[in-house]
C-alpha positions in Angstrom: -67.5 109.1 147.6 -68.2 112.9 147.8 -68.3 112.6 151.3 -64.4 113.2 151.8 -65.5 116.9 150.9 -67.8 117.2 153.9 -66.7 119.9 156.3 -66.8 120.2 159.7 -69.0 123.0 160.9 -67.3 126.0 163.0 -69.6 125.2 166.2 -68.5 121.6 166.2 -65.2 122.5 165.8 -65.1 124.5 168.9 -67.5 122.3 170.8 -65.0 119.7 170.4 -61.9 121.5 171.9 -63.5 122.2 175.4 -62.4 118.8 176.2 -65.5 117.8 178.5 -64.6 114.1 178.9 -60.6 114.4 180.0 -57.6 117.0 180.8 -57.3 120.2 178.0 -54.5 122.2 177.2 -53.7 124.9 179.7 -54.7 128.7 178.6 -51.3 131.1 179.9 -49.9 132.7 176.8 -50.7 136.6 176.3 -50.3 138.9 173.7 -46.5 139.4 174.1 -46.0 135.5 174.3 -47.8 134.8 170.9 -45.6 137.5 169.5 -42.0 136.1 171.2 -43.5 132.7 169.5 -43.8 134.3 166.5 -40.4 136.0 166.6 -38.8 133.2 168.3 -40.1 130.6 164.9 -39.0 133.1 162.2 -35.7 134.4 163.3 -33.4 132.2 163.2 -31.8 129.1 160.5 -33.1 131.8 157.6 -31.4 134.9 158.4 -28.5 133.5 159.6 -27.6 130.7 157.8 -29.9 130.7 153.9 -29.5 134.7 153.5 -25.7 134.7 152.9 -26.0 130.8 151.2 -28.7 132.4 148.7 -26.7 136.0 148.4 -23.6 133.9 147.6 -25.3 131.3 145.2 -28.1 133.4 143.6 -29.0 136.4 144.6 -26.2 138.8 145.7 -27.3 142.2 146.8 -30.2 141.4 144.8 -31.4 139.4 147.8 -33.2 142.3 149.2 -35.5 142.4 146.5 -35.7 138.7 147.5 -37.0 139.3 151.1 -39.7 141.9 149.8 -41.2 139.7 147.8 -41.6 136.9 150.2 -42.8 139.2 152.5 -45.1 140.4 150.4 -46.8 136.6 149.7 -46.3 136.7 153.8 -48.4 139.4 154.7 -51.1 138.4 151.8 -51.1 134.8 153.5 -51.0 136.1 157.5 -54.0 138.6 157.0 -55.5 135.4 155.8 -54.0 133.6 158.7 -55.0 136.1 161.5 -58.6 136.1 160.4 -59.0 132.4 161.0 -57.3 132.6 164.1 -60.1 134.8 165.3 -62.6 133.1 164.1 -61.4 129.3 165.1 -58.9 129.7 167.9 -58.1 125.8 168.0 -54.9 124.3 167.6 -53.9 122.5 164.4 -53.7 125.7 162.1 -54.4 126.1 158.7 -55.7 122.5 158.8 -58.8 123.3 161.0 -59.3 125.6 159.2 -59.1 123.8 155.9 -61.6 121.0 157.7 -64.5 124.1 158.2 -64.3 125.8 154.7 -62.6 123.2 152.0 -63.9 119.8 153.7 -62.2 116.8 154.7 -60.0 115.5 152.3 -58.1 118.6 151.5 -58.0 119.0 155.5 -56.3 116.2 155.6 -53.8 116.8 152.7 -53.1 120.3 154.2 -52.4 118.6 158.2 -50.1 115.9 156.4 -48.5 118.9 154.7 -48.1 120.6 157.7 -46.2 117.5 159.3 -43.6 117.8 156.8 -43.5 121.7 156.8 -42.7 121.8 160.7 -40.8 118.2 160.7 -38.9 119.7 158.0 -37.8 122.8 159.0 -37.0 121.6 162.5 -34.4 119.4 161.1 -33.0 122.9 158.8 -33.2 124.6 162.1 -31.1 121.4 163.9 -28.6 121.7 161.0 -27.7 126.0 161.4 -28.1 125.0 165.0 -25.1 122.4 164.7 -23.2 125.0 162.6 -23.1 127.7 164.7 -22.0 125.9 167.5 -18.9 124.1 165.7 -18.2 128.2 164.5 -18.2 129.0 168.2 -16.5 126.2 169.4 -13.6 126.9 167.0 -13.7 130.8 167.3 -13.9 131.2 170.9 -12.3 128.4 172.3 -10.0 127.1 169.3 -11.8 123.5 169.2 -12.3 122.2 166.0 -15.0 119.5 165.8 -14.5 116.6 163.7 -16.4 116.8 160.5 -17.6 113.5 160.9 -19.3 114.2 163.9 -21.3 117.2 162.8 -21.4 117.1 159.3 -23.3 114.8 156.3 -20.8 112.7 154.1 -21.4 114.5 150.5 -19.1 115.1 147.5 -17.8 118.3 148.8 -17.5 116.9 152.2 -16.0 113.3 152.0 -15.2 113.2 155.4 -19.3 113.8 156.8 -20.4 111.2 158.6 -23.3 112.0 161.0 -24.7 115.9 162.8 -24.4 114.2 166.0 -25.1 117.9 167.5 -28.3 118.5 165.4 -29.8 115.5 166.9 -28.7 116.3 170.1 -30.5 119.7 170.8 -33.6 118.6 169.0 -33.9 115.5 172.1 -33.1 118.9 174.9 -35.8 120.6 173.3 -38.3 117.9 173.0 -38.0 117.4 176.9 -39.1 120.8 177.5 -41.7 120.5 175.1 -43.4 117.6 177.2 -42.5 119.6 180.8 -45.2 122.2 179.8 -46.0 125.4 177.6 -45.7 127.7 180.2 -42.1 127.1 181.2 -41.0 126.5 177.3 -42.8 130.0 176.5 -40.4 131.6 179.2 -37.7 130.3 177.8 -38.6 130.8 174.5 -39.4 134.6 175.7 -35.7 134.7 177.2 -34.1 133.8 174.4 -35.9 136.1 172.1 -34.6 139.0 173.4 -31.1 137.8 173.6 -31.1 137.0 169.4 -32.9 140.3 168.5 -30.0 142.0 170.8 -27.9 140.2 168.5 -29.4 141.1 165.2 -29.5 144.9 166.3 -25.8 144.4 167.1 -25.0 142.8 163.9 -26.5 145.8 161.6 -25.4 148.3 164.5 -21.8 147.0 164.3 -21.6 145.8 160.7 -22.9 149.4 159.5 -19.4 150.5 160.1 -17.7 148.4 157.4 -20.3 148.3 154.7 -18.9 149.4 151.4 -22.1 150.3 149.6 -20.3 149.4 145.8 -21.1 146.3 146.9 -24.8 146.9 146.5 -24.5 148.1 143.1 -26.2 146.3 140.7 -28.9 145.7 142.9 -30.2 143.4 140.3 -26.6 141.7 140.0 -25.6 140.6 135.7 -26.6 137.4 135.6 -23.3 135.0 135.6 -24.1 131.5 133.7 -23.2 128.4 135.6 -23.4 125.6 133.5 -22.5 123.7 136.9 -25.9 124.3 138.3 -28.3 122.8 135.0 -26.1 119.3 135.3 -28.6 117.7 136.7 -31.9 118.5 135.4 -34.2 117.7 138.5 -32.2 120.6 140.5 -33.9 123.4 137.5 -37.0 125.4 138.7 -40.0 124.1 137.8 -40.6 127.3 135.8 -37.8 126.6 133.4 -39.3 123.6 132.4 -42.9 125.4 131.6 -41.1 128.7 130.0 -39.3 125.9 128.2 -42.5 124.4 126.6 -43.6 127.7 125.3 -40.5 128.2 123.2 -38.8 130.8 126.1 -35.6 129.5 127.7 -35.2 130.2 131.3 -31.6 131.8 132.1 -29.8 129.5 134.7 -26.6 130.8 137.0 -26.5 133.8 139.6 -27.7 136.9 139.0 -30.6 138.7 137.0 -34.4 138.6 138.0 -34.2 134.7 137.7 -31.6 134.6 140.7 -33.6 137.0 142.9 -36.8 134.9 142.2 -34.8 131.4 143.1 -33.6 133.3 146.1 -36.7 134.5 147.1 -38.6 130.9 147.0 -35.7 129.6 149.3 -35.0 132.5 151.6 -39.1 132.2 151.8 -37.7 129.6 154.7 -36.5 132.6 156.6 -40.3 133.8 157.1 -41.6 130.5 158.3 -42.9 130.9 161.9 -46.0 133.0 161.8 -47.6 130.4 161.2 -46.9 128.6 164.3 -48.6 131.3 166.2 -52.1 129.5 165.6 -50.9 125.9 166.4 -50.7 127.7 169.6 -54.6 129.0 169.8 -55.6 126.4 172.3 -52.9 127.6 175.2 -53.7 131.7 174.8 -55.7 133.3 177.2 -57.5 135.9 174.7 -57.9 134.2 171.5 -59.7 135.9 169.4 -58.0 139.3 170.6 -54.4 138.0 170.4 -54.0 135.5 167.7 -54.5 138.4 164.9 -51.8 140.6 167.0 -49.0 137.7 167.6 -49.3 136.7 163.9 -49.1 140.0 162.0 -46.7 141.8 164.7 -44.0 139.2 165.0 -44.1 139.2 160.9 -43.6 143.5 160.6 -40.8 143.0 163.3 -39.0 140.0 161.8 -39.5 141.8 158.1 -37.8 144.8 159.3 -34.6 143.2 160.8 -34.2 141.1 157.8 -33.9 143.4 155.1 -31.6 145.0 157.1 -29.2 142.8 158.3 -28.8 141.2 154.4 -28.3 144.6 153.2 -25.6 144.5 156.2 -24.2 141.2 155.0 -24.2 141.7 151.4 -22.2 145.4 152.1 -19.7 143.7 153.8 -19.1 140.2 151.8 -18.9 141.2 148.0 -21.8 138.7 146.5 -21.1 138.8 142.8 -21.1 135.4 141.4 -17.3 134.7 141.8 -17.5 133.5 145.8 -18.7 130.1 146.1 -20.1 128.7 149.6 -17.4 126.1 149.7 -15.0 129.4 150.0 -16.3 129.9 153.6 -14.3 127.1 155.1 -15.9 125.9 158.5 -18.3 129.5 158.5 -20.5 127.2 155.5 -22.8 126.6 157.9 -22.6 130.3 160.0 -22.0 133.1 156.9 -23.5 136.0 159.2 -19.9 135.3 161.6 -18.1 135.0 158.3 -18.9 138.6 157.2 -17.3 139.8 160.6 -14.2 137.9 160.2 -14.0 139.5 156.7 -13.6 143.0 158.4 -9.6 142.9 159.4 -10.7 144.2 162.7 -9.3 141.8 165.4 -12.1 142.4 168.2 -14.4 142.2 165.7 -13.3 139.1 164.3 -13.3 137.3 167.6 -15.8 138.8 170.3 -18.0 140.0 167.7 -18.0 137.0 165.6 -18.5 134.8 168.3 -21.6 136.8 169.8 -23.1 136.1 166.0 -22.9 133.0 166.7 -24.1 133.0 169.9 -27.3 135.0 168.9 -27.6 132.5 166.4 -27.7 129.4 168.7 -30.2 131.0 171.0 -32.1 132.4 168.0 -31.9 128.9 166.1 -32.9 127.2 169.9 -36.0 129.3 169.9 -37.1 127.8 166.6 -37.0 124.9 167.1 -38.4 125.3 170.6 -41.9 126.7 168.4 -41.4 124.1 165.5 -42.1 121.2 167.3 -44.3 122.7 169.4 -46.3 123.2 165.9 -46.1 120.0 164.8 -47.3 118.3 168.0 -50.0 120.7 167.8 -51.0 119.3 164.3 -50.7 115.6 165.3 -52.6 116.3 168.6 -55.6 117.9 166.6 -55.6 115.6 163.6 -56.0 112.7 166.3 -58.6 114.3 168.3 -60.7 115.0 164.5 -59.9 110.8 164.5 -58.0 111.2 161.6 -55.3 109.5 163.6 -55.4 107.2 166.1 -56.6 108.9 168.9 -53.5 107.5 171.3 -51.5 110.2 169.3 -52.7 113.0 171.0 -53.3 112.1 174.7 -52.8 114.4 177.5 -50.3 114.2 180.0 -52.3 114.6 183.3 -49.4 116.2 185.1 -47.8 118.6 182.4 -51.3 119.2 180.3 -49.4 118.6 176.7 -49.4 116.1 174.6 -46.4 113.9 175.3 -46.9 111.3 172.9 -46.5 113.2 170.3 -43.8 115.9 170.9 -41.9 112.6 172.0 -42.6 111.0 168.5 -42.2 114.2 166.8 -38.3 114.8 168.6 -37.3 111.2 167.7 -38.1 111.6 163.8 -37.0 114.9 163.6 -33.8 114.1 165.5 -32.9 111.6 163.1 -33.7 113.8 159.8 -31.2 116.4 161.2 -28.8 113.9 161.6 -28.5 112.2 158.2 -30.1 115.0 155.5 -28.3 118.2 154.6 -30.2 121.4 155.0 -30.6 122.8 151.7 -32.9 119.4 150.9 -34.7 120.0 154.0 -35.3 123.7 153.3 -36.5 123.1 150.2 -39.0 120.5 151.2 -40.3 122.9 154.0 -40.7 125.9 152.0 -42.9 123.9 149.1 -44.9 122.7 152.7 -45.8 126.3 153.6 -46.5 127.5 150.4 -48.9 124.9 150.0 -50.6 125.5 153.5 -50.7 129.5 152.4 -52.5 128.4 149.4 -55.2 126.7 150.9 -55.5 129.5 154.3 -56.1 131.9 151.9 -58.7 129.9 149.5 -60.1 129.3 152.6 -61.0 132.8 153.2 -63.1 133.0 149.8 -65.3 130.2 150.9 -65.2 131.7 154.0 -67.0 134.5 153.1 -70.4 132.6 151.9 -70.4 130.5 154.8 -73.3 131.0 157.6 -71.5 131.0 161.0 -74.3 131.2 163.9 -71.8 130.7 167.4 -69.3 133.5 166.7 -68.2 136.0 164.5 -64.1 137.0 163.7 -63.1 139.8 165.6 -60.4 140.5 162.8 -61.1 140.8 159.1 -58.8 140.0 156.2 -58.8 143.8 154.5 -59.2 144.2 150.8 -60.7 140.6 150.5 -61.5 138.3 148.0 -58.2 140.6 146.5 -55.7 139.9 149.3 -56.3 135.8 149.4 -56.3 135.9 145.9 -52.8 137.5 145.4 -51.4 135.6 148.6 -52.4 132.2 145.9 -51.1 133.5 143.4 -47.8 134.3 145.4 -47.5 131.6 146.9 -48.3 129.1 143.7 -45.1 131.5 142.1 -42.7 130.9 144.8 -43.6 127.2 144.4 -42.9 127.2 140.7 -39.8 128.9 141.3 -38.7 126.0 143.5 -36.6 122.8 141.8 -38.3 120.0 139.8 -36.9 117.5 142.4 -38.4 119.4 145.2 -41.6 118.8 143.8 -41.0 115.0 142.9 -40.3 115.0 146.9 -43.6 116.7 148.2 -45.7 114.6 145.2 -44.2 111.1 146.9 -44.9 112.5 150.4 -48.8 113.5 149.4 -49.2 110.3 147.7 -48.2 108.5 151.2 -50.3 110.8 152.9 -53.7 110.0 150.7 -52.9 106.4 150.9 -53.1 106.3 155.4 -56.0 108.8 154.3 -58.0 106.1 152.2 -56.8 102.7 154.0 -57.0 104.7 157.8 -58.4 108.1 158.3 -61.9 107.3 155.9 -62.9 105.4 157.8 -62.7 106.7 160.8 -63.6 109.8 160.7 -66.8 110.5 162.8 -68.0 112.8 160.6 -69.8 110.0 158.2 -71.8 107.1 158.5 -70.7 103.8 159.6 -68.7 102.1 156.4 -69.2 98.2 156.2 -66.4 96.1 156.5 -66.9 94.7 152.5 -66.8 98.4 151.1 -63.4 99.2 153.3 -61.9 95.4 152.0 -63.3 96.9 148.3 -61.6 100.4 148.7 -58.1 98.8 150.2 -58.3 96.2 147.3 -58.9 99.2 143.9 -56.2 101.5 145.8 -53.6 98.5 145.5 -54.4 97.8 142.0 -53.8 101.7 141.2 -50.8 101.5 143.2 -49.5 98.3 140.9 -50.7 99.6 137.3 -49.0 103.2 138.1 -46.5 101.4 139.7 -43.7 102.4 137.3 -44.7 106.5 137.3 -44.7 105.8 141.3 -41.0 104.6 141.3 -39.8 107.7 139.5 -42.0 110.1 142.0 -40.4 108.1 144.9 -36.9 107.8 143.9 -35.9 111.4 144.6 -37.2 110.9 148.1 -35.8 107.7 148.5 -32.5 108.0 147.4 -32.0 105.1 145.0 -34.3 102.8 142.5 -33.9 99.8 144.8 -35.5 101.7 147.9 -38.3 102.9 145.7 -39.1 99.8 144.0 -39.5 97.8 147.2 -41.5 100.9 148.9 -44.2 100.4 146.2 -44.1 96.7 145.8 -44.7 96.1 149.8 -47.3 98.3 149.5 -48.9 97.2 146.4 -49.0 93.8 148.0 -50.1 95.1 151.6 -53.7 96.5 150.1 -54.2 94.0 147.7 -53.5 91.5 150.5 -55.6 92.6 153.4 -58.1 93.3 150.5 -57.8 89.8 148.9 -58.6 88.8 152.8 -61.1 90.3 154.0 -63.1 90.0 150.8 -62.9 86.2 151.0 -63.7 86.0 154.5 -66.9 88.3 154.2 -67.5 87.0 150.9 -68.9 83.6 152.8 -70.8 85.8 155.8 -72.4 88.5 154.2 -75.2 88.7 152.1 -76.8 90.9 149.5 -74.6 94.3 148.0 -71.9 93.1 151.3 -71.5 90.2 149.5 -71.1 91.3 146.1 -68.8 94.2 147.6 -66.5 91.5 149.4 -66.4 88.8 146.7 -65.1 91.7 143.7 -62.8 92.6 146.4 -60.8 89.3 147.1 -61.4 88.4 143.6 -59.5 92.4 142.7 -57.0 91.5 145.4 -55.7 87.7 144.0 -55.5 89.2 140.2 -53.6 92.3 141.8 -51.0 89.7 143.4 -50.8 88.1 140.5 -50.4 90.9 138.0 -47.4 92.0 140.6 -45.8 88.6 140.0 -46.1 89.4 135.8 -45.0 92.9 135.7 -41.6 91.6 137.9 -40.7 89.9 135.4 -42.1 91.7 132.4 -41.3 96.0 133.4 -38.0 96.6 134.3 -39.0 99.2 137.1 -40.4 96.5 139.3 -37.4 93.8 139.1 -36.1 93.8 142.5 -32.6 92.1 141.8 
């Protein structure tokens, strides 16, 4: 059983990625490419769509402070981040290196967390995507989209229907995904440029008609909003602990509370760094330009973001009485809404509508690296066999791994289409926390590890001190985030340890052979735990779900899909084998039938498990 902690040495790691036995991953990206990929993942959805939604809704001027302090569990985490890099330039990220220093399982846990923290985000970065495009459409050109067409159906927006356009650039960029890395880091490389023109132009231009009152308080008086505590799961998960110790947590805009909220979602903005490692197996220099990519596209991005929300937040007064709603069709594209709130006619048309083209090419280039990232993830998790390995085959024309960037486009294109972003923005930010968390406890096992094949040409300074205050960070931001965010990434990590036990155990070359009667054994006791904390199950689900219904038949099927192959397998080896197999398979079918059965009871006896 301990055996799901057994790590996978650094030399086998990078003897595995030279590919021997079929096509690898071409090596063209410098220096200056891993930074534009960088740049290109973090600038974008963040800074121009969540910095004036959490300015208007938390922070105000206050979200400043916001951006320093999730820089500051940024640069703890990408010190961490750039000193792995050197040390194991292969693609997949923190979760190789989470396989050579933590061991399997929580390798695993961390990959699966990374498939929600880029599929996630790419589906945010879809939605600003759509709503800059609709702001340009209607600004430049006077054509107003149908809501239903680009918009989710909500209680403020009745008339949502679908983000038709969300889904639409997420399929262009997927093709050029699979067409190769070389031509998508050109245009990747293009399009940085044109958004930090942009950005420059916004604080360059916006400068003029800042009215610096409006950054006085900096830590804005907090403004009670009884409308945000109605429902309880949309709280921070800090409320509920300063709760239990007799302290209540303030709720509304404004104070230290606000600028902490704001600073756990506006962490989004800072996603991307990150990404510059999923890239390790397609840069020339490795070990040399990993550390630089990650930790110069962060300074850069840092830089240009405190600056353009003390820009915003100069120009739009963010006190607690403006609402998002108030920004009409702009909800979705605030950075253009500051320029039309400047009574200058140029500036609210040409300059406006450069925002928002900054902003498409700027969004474009994020999702361009987020799904590059993800693939990158999938294709390494699949070589480790901890997926099938058909996941991450190689194209033998385009060297990339098709299957899964094609996957990958289709499930993201349909989360962009039916979520709205501040779900999705969430869910990615409590991802990348997460993933800091375990990079950085990485590094302290790092550190009394014997490595004989190579040795990091970049060192985290000031260590075991810096990963320890990127964890502790990062664990804050997390608790900062809403109980129902965390409801959401407990369901998807359940999911994730349940293909772990029934797939990726026993597959993994890394142990010896399982029989057949211990794998019918192990599917058979996690279906009985799935029926017994059936009920607790249901309520982690629902959130994610949407609906008791949904959740109830999500744990029931698969309930009765372990207990079932268990119940079969068992009885068919239970007549073959002999000796501990037998024994093995006979408590297996013999678990599976009273699991099945005690499914039939509890539908009838606990409410949470009556389907009609």
């Amino acid at each position: 059983m301990f055996d799901i902690f057994r790590k996978k040495s650094i030399d086998k790691i990078l003897e595995d990625s030279e590919h021997k036995d079929g096509p690898a991953l071409k090596r063209v990206l410098s220096a200056i490419d891993l930074t534009a990929i960088g740049i290109g993942c973090i600038i974008g959805t963040g800074i121009f769509v969540l910095t004036g939604v959490v300015a208007i809704k938390y922070a105000g001027p206050g979200i400043m402070v916001s951006f320093i302090i999730s820089g500051l569990a940024c640069a703890f985490a990408a010190l961490c981040y750039a000193e792995f890099a050197s040390l194991v330039p292969i693609a997949g990220s923190a979760y190789t290196y989470g396989y050579a220093t933590l061991g399997e399982v929580f390798a695993w846990i961390i990959g699966w967390d990374l498939i929600l923290e880029y599929a996630v985000s790419s589906g945010a970065v879809a939605i600003g995507w759509s709503g800059y495009f609709v702001n340009l459409m209607k600004s430049w050109f006077n054509i107003s989209i149908p809501p239903a067409l680009c918009s989710i159906h909500s209680a403020q927006n009745p008339h949502g229907y679908i983000n038709l356009f969300a889904a639409l650039i997420v399929l262009a960029i997927t093709v050029l995904l699979v067409v190769g890395i070389k031509e998508s880091a050109k245009v990747n490389s293009v399009i940085v440029v044109i958004k930090v023109a942009i950005a420059i132009m916004f604080i360059a231009i916006g400068a003029f008609f800042v009215k610096p009152q409006n950054w006085f308080p900096v830590v804005p008086n907090f403004v009670a909003r009884p409308e945000m505590v109605a429902d309880p799961l949309e709280t921070p998960l800090i409320k509920m602990l300063f709760q239990s110790s007799g302290w209540v947590y303030p709720e509304g805009f404004g104070g230290w509370p606000g600028i902490f909220t704001g600073a756990a979602i506006i962490f989004f903005a800072y996603i991307g760094f990150d990404a510059v490692s999923t890239a390790a197996e397609e840069a020339k220099k490795p070990q040399r330009d990993l550390p630089i990519g990650i930790l110069a596209s962060l300074v850069i991005c840092t830089v240009l973001y405190i600056a353009m929300s003390a820009v915003f937040t100069g120009i739009v007064r963010c006190d607690g009485t403006l609402k998002v709603s108030d920004l009409g069709y702009s909800e979705g594209a605030p950075m253009a809404y500051a320029f039309q709130q400047t009574g200058v006619h140029w500036v609210k048309t040409f300059a406006s509508g450069a925002i928002s083209v900054g902003a498409i090419c700027g969004i474009t280039s994020v999702l361009l690296v987020t799904l590059l990232g993800q693939s990158r993830v999938f294709f390494s998790m699949s070589r480790d066999k901890l997926l099938p390995p058909i996941v991450g085959a190689i194209h033998p024309k385009f060297q990339t791994p098709y299957l899964t960037t094609i996957v990958t486009g289709i499930l993201v294109a349909f989360t962009a289409a039916v979520t709205p972003i501040e779900i999705i923005a969430e869910l990615a930010n409590i991802g990348t926390l997460f993933a800091f968390v375990i990079v950085c406890a990485g590094i302290l096992f790092l550190r009394k590890m014997k490595i004989s094949s190579t040795k990091p040409s970049f060192r985290t300074p000031g260590a075991p001190y810096t990963p320890i205050l990127g964890i502790l960070f990062s664990l804050f931001l997390m608790l900062s985030l809403p109980i129902r965010t965390w409801y959401r990434f407990g369901a998807w990590l359940v999911i994730g340890l349940t293909i772990y036990a029934c797939y990726s155990y026993f597959n993994s070359p890394l142990r010896e052979k399982v029989h057949k009667s211990s794998q019918a054994l192990a599917l058979s006791i996690l279906g009985l735990i799935y029926v017994i904390a059936g009920p607790w199950f249901i309520m982690l689900f629902e959130p994610l779900l949407v609906g008791h219904v949904p959740s109830t038949v999500f744990v029931v099927l698969t309930s009765l899909g372990l207990l079932g192959l268990g119940a079969i397998d068992g009885m068919r080896l239970g007549k073959t084998e002999e000796g501990n197999n037998r024994k093995n398979a006979q408590i297996a079918g013999a678990l599976g039938i009273a699991g099945i059965v005690l499914m039939v009871v509890l539908h009838f006896a606990v409410p949470a498990y009556k389907l009609f």
